[in-house]
Every structure is written in structure tokens, then in C-alpha cells.
C-alpha positions in Angstrom: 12.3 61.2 30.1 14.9 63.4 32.2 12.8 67.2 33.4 13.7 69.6 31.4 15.8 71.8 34.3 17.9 68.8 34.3 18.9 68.8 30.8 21.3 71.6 31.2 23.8 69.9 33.9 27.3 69.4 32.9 29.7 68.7 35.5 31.4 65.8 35.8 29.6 62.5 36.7 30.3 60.3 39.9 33.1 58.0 40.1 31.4 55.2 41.1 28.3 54.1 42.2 27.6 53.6 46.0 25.4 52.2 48.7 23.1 48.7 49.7 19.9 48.1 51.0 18.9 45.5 53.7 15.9 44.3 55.8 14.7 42.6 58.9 12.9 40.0 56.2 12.4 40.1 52.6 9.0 38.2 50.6 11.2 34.9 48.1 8.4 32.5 46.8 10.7 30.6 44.6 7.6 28.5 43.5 5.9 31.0 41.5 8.6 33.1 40.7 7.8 36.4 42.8 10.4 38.2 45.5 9.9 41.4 46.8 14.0 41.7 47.6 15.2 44.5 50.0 16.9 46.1 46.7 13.3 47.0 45.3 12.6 49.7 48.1 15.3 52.0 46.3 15.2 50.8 43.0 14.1 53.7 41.8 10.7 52.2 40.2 7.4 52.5 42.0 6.0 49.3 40.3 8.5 47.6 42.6 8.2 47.1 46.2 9.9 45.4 49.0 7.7 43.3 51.2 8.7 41.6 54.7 7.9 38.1 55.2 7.1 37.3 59.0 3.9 36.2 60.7 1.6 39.3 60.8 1.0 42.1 59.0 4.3 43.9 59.5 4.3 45.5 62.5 8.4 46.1 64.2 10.0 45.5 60.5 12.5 47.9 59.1 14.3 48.6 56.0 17.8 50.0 55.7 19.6 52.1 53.5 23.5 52.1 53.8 24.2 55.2 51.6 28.2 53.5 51.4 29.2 57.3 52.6 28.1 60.0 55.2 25.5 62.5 53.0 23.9 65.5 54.2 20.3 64.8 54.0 17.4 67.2 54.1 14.5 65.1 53.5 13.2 61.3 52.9 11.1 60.3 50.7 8.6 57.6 51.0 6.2 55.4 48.7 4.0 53.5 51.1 2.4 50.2 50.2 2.2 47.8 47.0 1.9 50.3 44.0 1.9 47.8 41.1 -1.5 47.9 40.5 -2.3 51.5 41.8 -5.2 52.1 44.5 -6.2 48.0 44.0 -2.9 46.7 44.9 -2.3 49.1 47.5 -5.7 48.5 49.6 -5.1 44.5 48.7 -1.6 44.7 50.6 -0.7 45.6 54.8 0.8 49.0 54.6 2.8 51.5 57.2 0.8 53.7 59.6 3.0 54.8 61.9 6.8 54.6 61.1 10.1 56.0 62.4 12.9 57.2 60.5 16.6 57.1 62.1 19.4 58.9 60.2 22.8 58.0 61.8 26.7 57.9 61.1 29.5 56.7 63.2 28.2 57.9 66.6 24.8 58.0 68.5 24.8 61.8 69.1 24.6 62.0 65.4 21.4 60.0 65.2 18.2 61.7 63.9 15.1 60.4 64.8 11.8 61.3 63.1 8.0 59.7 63.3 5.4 60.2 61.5 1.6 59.1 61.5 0.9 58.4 57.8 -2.6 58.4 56.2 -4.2 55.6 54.2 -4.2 56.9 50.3 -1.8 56.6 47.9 0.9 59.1 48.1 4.3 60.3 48.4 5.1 61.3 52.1 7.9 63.7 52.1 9.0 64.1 55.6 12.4 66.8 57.2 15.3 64.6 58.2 17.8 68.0 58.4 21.3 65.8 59.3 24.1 63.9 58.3 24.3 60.1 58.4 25.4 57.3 56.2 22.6 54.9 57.0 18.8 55.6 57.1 16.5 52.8 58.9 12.6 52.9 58.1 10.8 50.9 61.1 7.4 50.3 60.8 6.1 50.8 63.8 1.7 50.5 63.2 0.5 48.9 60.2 -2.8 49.6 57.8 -4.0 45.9 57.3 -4.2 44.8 54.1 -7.6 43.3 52.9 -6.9 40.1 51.1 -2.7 39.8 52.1 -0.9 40.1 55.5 2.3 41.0 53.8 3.1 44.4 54.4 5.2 46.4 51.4 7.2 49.7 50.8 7.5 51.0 47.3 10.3 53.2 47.3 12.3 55.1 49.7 14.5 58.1 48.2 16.6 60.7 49.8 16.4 64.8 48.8 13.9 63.8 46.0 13.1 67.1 44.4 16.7 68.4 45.3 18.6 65.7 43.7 20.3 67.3 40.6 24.0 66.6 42.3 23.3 62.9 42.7 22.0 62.1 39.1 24.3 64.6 37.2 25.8 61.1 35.8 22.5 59.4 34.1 22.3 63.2 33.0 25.2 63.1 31.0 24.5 59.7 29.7 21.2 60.6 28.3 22.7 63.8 26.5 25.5 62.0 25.0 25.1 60.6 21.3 25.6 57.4 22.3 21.6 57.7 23.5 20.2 58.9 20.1 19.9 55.2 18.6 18.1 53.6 22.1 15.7 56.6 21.9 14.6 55.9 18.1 14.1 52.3 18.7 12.5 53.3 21.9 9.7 55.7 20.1 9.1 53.4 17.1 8.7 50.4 20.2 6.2 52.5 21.8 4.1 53.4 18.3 4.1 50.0 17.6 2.8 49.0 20.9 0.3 51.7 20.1 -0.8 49.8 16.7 -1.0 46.5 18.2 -3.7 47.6 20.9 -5.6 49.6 18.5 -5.3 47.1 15.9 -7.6 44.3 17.8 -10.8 44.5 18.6 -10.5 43.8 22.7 -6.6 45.4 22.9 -3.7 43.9 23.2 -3.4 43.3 27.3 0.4 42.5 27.5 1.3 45.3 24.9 -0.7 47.6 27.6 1.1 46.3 30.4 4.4 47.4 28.8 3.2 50.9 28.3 1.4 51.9 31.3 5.5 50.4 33.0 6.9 53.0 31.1 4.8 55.7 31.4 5.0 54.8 35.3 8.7 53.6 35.4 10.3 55.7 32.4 11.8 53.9 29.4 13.5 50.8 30.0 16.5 51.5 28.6 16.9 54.6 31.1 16.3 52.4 34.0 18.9 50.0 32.8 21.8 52.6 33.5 20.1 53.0 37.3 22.5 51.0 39.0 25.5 51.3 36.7 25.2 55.6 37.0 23.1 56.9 40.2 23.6 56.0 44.1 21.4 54.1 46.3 18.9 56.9 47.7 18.1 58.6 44.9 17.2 56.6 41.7 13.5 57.9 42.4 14.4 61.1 41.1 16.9 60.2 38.1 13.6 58.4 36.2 10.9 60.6 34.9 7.2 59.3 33.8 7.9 58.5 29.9 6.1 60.9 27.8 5.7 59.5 24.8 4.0 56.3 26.5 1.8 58.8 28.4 1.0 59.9 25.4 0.1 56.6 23.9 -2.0 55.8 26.8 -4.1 59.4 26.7 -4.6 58.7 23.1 -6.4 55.2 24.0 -8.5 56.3 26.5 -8.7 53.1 28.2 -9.2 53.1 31.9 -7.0 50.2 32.9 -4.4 53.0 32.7 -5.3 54.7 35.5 -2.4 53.1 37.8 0.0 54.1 35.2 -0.6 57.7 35.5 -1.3 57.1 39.0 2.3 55.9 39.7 3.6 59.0 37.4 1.5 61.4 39.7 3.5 59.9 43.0 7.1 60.5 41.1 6.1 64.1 40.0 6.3 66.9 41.7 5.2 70.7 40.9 3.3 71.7 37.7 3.7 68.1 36.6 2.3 66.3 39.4 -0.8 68.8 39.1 -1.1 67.5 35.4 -1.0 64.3 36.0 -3.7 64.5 39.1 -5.6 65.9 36.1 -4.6 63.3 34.3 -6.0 60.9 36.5 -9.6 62.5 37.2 -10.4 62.7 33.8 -9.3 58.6 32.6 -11.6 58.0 36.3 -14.6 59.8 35.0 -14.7 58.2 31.8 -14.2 55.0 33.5 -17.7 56.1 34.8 -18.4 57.1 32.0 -18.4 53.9 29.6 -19.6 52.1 33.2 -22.8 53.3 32.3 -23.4 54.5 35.8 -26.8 52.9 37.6 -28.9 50.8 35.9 -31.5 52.1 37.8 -32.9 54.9 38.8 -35.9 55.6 41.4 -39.0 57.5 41.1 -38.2 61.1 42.0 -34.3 60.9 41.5 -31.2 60.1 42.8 -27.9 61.0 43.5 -25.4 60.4 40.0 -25.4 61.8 36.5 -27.8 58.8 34.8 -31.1 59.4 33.3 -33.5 60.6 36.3 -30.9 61.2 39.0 -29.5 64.5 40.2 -26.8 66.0 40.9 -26.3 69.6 42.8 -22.8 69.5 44.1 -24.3 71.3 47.2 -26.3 73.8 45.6 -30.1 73.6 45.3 -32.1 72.7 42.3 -34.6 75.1 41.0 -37.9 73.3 40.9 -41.2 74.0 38.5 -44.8 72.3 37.8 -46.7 72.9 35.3 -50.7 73.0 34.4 -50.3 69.1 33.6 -48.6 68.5 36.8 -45.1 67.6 35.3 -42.0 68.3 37.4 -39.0 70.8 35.7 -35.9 70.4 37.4 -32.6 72.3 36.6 -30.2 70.0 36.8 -27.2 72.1 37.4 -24.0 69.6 38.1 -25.5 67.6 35.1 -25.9 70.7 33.4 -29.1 70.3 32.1 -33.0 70.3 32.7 -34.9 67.3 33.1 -38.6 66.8 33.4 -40.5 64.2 35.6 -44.4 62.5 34.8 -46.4 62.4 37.7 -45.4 58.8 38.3 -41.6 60.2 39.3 -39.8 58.9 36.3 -38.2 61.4 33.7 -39.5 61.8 30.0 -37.7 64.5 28.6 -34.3 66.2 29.0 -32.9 69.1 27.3 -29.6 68.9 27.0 -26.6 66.9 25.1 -25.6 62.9 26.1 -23.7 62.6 29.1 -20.1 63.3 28.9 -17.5 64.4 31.3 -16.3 67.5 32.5 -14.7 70.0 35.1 -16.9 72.9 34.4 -18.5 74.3 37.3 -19.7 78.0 37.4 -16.7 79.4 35.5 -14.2 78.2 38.0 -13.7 74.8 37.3 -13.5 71.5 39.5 -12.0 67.8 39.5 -13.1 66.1 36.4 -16.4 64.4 36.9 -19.4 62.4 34.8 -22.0 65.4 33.7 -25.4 64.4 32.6 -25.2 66.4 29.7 -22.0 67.8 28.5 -21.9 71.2 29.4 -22.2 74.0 26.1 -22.6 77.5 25.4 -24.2 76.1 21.9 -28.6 76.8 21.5 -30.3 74.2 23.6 -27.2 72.8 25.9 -26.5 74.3 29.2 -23.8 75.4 31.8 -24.9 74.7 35.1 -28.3 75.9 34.8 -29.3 78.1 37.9 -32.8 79.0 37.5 -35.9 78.0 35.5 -39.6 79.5 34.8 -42.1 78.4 33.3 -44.3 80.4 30.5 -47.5 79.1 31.3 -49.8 79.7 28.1 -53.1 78.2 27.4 -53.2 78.3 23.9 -49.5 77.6 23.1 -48.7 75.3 25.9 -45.8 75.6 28.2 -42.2 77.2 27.4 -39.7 77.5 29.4 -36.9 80.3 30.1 -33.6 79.0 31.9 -30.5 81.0 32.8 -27.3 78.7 33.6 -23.8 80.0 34.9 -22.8 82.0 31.6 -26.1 84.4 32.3 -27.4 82.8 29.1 -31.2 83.3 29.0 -32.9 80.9 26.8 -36.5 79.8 26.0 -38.0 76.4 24.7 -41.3 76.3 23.4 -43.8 73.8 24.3 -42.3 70.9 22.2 -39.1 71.3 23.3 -37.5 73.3 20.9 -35.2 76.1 21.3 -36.7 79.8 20.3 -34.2 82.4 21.6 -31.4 83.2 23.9 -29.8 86.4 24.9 -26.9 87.1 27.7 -27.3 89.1 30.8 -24.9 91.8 30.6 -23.1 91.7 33.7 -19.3 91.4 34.8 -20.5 90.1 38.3 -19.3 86.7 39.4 -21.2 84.2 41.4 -19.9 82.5 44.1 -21.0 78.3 44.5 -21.3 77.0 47.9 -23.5 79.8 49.1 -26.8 78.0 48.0 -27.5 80.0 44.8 -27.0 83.9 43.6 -28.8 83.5 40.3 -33.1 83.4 39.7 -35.0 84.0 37.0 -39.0 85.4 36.8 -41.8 85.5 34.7 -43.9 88.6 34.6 -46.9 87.9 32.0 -48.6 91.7 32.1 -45.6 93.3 31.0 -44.1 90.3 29.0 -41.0 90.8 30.4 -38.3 88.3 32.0 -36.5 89.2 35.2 -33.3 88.2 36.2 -31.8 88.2 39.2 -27.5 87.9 39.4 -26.3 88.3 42.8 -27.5 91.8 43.9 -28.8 93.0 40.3 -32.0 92.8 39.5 -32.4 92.8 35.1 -35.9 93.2 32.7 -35.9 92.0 29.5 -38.7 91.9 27.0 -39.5 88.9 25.4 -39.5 87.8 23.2 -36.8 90.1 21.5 -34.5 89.6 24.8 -34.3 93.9 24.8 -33.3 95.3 28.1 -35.6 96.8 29.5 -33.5 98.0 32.5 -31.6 97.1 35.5 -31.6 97.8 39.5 -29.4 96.9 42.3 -31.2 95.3 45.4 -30.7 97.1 48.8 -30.7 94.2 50.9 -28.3 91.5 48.6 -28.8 89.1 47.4 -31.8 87.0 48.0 -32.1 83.5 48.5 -35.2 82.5 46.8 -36.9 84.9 44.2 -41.0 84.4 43.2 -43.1 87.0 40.9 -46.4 87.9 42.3 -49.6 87.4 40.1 -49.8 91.2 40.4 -47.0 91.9 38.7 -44.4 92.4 41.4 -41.0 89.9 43.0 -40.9 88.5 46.5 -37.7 87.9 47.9 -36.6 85.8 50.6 -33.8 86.9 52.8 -32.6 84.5 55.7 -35.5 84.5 57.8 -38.0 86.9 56.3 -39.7 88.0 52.4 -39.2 91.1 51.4 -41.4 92.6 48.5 -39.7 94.7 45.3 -41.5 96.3 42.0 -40.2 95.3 39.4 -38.0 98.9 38.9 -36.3 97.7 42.0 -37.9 99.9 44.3 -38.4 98.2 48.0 -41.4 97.9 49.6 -40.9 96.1 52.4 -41.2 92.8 54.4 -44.2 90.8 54.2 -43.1 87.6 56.1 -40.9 86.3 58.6 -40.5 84.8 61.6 -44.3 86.2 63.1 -45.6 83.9 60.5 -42.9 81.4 60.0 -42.0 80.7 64.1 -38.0 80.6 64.7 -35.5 78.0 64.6 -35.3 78.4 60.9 -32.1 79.8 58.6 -33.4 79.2 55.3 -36.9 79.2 52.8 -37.9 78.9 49.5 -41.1 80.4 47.8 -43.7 79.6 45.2 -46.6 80.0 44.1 -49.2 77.4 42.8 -51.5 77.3 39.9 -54.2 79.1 41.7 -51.7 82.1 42.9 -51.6 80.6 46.6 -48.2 81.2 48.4 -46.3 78.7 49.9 -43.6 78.6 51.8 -41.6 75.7 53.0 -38.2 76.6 55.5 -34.8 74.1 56.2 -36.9 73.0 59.5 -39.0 70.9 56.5 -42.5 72.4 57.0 -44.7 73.5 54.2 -47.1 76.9 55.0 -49.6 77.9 53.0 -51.0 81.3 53.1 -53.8 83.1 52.2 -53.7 87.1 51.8 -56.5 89.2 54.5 -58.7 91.9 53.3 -56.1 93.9 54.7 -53.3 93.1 52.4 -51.3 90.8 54.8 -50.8 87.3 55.0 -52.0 84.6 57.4 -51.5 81.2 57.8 -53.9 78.8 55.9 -52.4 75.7 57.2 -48.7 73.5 57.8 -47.6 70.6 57.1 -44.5 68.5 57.4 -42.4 68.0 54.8 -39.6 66.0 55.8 -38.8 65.0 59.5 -35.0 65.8 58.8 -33.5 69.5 58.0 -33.5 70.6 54.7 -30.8 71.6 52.6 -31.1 74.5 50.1 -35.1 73.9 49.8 -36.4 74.2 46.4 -40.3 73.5 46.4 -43.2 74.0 43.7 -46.9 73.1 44.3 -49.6 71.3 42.1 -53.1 70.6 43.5 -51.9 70.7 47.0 -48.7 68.1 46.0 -45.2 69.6 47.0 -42.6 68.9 45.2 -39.4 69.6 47.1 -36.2 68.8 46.0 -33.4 68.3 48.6 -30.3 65.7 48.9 -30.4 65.1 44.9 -34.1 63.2 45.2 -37.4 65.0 45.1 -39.9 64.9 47.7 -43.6 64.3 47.2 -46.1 65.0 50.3 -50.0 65.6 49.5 -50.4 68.6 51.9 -53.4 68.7 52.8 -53.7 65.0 53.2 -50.6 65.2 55.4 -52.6 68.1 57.7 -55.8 66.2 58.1 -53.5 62.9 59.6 -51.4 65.3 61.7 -55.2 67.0 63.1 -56.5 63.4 63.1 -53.4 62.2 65.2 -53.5 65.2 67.3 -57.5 64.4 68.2 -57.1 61.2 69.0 -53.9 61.4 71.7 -55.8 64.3 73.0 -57.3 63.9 76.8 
């Protein structure tokens, strides 16, 4: 269909249509029926292409435009590659890399010359001509290679394509008149029956698919029937618009073999509708992930993806917990949910809905992607959960508090179920990419849950989810948040702990780099079951510390983690294990068996 800013245009169409296309070669194989003519490169459709047919991959052919009269031209247009089957067809073919663009008219002083250095994705390359010239000459000057043929293809080539209004006033005029009203009944009741035919058998209908996804790339057919009859070589590009209706039909089916289609009507739209149909695209490529069912397997401890017993942060860390049992709690927060690991690495529980897709990603929103678990703001699903604890109770088992993205609290007793949510009442907004703002604390003597959101620090009783009260933190916002087991929240800060009570009053650092060395930017802290502190810092070392008489701490031993930097370190400690998270996998090291081979190595290369 014609844009809608189009629709108003009334003056009087062209006389008569102008302009020819030629090459240095064009691809003919008579045998099976298939060209790839000069003509196609300004056709107007982007399922079309014009290929060259010498030995090579392309490299010194041209394509020419004679526009049949000087024009004033501001910019070119250009569709690299074979389009017909989107990103496949495209990789499959030799494409341009380099290519200059001549604009010229009677004389050589009135040449224009531009190159340009294209990249290799599928796109629209909308380069400034600024002259006057009746013919326009692509040359291809470096060519991508294609990976199965040597023939190298341009889509389309189209002059002044979001400034065409003048040239296409004609097709314009056409499709207002009444003379159109019959072509576009027979074209909707074509394309529901099209519809009904695919959804009427049990595979689809392939070739009634075919015909849909050409329209909803191409526009209707009997619009692009009038191309050459009404609109001037140059700019046919912009007289077709994607066809809505078979859009429609397609978004309605859901099936992912559509994704060129939409593709195609991305590369021909500009503005608000391009960004729709980028949309458009992300969310038929997720739920081709989707229905792919994803890995088939997953590996002890996690992986990358969205599947059962992988993870996925996005960049941000995972909060990490271990309970008496010596089970593994992870919040899952690009899968927006919790899953829980045995002590053999593989999951056995997740809270949280099937896996569906989604762009939600702490309020703001990103490209469409497989989730997990679909994210909710319903009892017992999550968005992006941020934080976890674990309400360790010996004669009612383990629950579990987690606070995701909305600043929902909500607890799960020790079967799984929900028991209670409330909302932290803040208007502050987090920001992703900074390796979390958001933590959540269990304080048993006062039976109270603390939350920390950015630079606020929150009580709330529990179970009844009263505030209790609220504090703001005088050095930030922290990057890793532990409660004491006498009642109190450490606090790590860059390169050092800094101990609060729990009204928010400041006590004062308790650790850093005197403990800790340098060369490290970021820690995490925890505490296992015996109340032990341990520390582990993006260098990958583990410390564990025991407090003096004195009230400080000192260094019980260290061990290695990882012999790579860590990102965003989560880590919690059973029985000596750590578990770290980091790269969407978890890490296991026994600690102290890893310090008794480091000592043993150490003795034996001494002198």
C-alpha cells in the first residue's frame, strides 16, 4: 500500500514514462529458466536482483541507469546483494564491498563521483550524490565473496528514495482513482484466502506462503503491475510500499519462514515504519528460537542460552545462594526466573513460567529475545530478578525472598510455593550495565527483610511486608550487599567493605586492599553456613577470613578461583565448595583442597 503522506498528492501525473538500465554483463541460464536482467536492479522490487555473469566474483562490473533526462539528484539508493531469500540468499551470493558511484550529463565537468566502503549485512546504503546528471553508473570496485556462488548481485538501485513524492505522483493518482476499488477487493479476499489455505493444512500450504511473504515484501501485485506503465526508472523503489494486509496475514501465522518477507519490507521502509518492522523482525527470530527448542543439552553448572539449566545475564551478574542441603539458587535475571541446581550441577526446580519471548529488560526494554520464563508481574513469575536470600529455618525448611526489576519482594516457602509479596516503594530507577543496583538481606533477630535500591537502604517486617523504615547510603551504591550474623550489612564498594546498621548509620570500612592486595576493581561477599566471610575479587581469588579478638579481620587462607578475570563475581560457600557464577556457567572449586595443592606445589619447586 501507498504511505499515508502520499495519499494526499494531486497534481497532475507524468507524461510519459522514462529511462533504461544496462550492464557490463547480465546472469541468462535459458536452461532452467532463471535471468537476473539489467532491468531488475531498478525494478522497484527487492526480491529481484541483477547479477553479472563473468569469471569471478564481480570485481570491475557496473550497472547503469540512463534516467532518459538530466534530474537533480540528492541521493542514491542502494540494495546490495541477492535479497530473495533474506540473510540466506544474501551470504549464499558475491556481494559489493567497495563501489563507486558516477553521476554525469553531457560534459565531464559535470561528473560526480562518490565511493563508498560498504559493510556486509543486509541493508539499504543511502549515500549524498548532490548534482545533476542523466545517467548514474554503479562500479563495483571490491567484492564480499559469496559462499556457495561466485555470481555477484545488486537488488535495487533508486534515486532520492525518501524524497520521491514528485516522481510517483502518477501511481498516486492511479491508486486513488475508482478505477482501483475492484483490484483492491479481489486483492484482500486473495490474500484471506491465501490465509485459509495455510491454516487449513496441517504442514501449510508452502506456495500459498511464498505468494504472501512477495507481497508483503514487494506490495500487491497489481500495484507493481502499473510500475513501468506510471513511474520512471530510478525511483520505482519508493512508489511500492510493504503490503499490509499480507503483513498482516503473515504476523497472524507466526511462522518463521517469513522472516525474509519482513526482512525485505524493513530495507524499503524508512522512519517509524522501518523501526516497526525491525521489531517485526526480532520478535518472528526469537520465536524461531523459540519452537527450535534451543540446546538439547545443557552442562552441569550452566550455560549460556535460555533452556533448562543455562543462564543468561546480559552482562549483569547473577545473585548466587546455598543452602543447608548444599543446593545452588541462582536468579536468573535475562530468563527472568530462579533456578535451583543439585549438588551434581544439573537443575531440579525453577520458579517461574515456560519459556517464552520477550523485550523486557529492567523497565526499559531491549531487542526481542527467548526468556526462560516469560517475564510477569503475576504471584510466583518474575521480571528480571536482581537479588535473592535465603530464609534458612530448621524446622520449616528453606524459603526464599527475591526482589526482581519491579522492586517486587516475594517469598516461597520451602516447597516452592508462593506466600507473600509486597513492592518497595521507591520512584528510583536502576540503571543495567553497571553490574547491579539492587540486593536484598535477611536479618533473622529482628525478622525483618532489607532491601537495597540503588543508594536506599529499605526494612520490612516479615512476614506482613510493613515498612519498617528507610535510609539513604552515604557512600552509593554498593556493589555487593551481605548481612552479618550479628544483625548488621556489609557493603562492598570498589575496592573496600564498608560496614552499616541496619538504621543506615555508617560505621566504617572493615576491608580493603590491606587485606585484599591491589590490582583488583571488583568483589563479592558471603557468608557460609558457619558465619565465615569470604570474599572472592575480579582477579578470581577466594579469601577466607576469620575475625581477631580484636574485632578485625585477618586472612584465614586464598585460593584461586579462576585463572581468568572475573566478570561481575557472584559467589556463595558450602563446606568449603565455592560456587561462583561468572560468564553464564557456575564455578565449583573445593577451597581448601585447591590451598593444600597450591602449598603442596609451592613445597615441592622450593630450593
Amino acid at each position: 500500500m501507498i504511505l499515508a503522506s502520499l495519499l494526499t498528492l494531486s497534481s497532475p501525473a507524468n507524461a510519459a514514462v522514462q529511462g533504461r538500465v544496462r550492464a557490463s554483463s547480465e546472469k541468462i541460464d535459458r536452461e532452467n529458466d532463471v535471468s537476473f536482467e539489467a532491468e531488475a536492479v531498478a525494478d522497484g522490487l527487492l526480491g529481484t536482483s541483477w547479477a553479472e555473469s563473468e569469471d569471478g566474483y564481480g570485481e570491475g562490473s557496473w550497472i547503469e541507469l540512463d534516467l532518459g533526462t538530466t534530474r537533480e539528484v540528492s541521493t542514491v539508493s542502494l540494495w546490495p546483494g541477492n535479497l530473495s531469500e533474506g540473510a540466506k540468499s544474501f551470504k549464499e551470493y558475491s556481494r559489493p564491498r567497495t563501489v563507486r558511484i558516477s553521476l554525469h550529463g553531457a560534459g565531464k565537468a559535470d561528473e560526480v563521483v562518490v565511493e563508498k566502503v560498504l559493510e556486509d549485512k543486509m541493508e539499504r546504503l543511502d549515500l549524498e550524490v548532490a548534482g545533476k546528471g542523466r545517467k548514474l553508473r554503479v562500479e563495483v570496485l571490491e567484492v564480499y565473496e559469496g559462499i556457495v556462488f561466485s555470481d555477484l548481485h545488486i537488488a535495487e538501485v533508486a534515486l532520492d528514495f525518501e524524497q520521491s513524492d514528485d516522481h510517483i505522483r502518477a501511481l498516486v493518482e492511479w491508486y486513488l482513482s475508482d478505477s482501483t476499488a475492484d483490484d483492491y477487493g479481489i486483492h484482500e479476499a486473495g490474500v484471506k484466502a491465501l490465509y485459509s489455505d495455510i491454516k487449513s493444512q496441517e504442514f501449510g500450504d508452502d506456495e500459498s506462503l511464498a505468494t504472501l511473504m512477495d507481497m508483503a515484501a514487494d506490495g500487491p501485485s497489481y500495484v507493481r503491475a502499473q510500475l513501468p506503465r506510471l513511474v520512471d526508472i530510478g525511483y520505482r523503489a519508493a512508489a511500492v510500499r510493504p503490503d499490509q494486509i499480507s503483513v498482516e496475514a503473515l504476523l497472524k501465522l507466526k511462522d518463521p519462514n517469513a522472516i525474509p518477507a519482513l526482512e525485505l519490507a524493513r530495507l524499503r521502509s524508512y522512519g517509524e515504519e522501518a523501526a516497526v518492522f525491525e521489531e517485526r523482525v526480532e520478535i518472528f527470530r526469537a520465536y524461531q528460537e523459540l519452537i527450535g527448542g534451543g540446546a538439547f543439552s545443557i552442562p552441569p553448572w550452566g550455560a549460556s542460552g535460555w533452556e533448562r539449566g543455562a543462564l543468561q545475564s546480559f552482562g549483569e551478574p547473577l545473585p548466587i545462594e546455598v543452602d543447608l542441603d548444599g543446593r545452588v539458587y541462582v536468579a536468573d535475571i535475562g530468563n527472568s526466573r530462579v533456578q535451583r541446581f543439585r549438588r551434581d550441577g544439573v537443575v531440579d526446580r525453577q520458579w517461574g513460567p515456560e519459556a517464552d519471548i520477550t523485550n523486557v529488560w529492567l523497565q526499559r526494554g531491549r531487542p526481542w529475545h527467548v526468556s526462560g520464563a516469560g517475564p510477569g508481574t503475576t504471584p510466583g513469575t518474575f521480571s528480571n530478578p536482581l537479588d535473592l536470600v535465603l530464609l534458612e529455618d530448621k524446622k520449616l525448611g528453606t524459603y526464599m525472598a527475591v526482589l526482581d526489576s519491579n522492586r517486587r519482594v516475594q517469598v516461597f516457602d520451602a516447597a516452592g510455593n508462593h506466600v507473600v509479596e509486597w513492592t518497595v516503594d521507591t520512584s528510583r530507577e536502576l540503571e543495567d550495565g553497571v553490574g547491579g543496583e539492587a540486593y536484598i538481606a535477611w536479618i533473622p533477630k529482628k525478622k525483618a527483610l532489607y532491601v537495597v535500591w540503588g543508594d536506599e537502604l529499605f526494612a520490612y517486617a516479615y512476614p506482613s511486608g510493613e515498612r519498617l523504615g528507610s535510609w539513604e547510603l552515604k557512600d552509593g551504591t554498593p556493589h555487593a550487599v551481605e548481612a552479618t550474623k550479628n544483625g548488621k550489612l556489609m557493603m562492598a564498594y570498589g575496592k573496600q567493605i564498608v560496614l552499616y546498621d541496619l538504621d543506615g548509620f555508617r560505621h566504617g570500612t572493615i576491608l580493603d586492599k590491606e587485606h585484599l592486595g591491589t590490582g583488583y576493581e571488583d568483589m563479592d561477599i558471603t557468608l557460609d553456613e558457619n558465619k565465615k566471610l569470604w570474599v572472592v575479587t575480579d582477579q578470581g581469588i577466594a579469601y577466607k577470613f576469620k575475625a581477631t579478638i580484636k574485632g578485625t579481620w585477618k586472612v584465614d587462607y586464598a585460593a584461586r578461583v579462576s585463572r581468568t578475570s572475573l566478570d561481575n563475581p557472584r559467589v556463595a560457600v558450602h563446606d568449603e565448595i565455592i560456587y561462583c557464577v561468572d560468564n553464564d556457567r557456575i564455578i565449583r572449586l573445593d577451597a581448601l583442597q585447591a590451598k593444600m595443592d597450591a602449598d603442596a606445589e609451592a613445597a615441592a619447586s622450593a630450593p
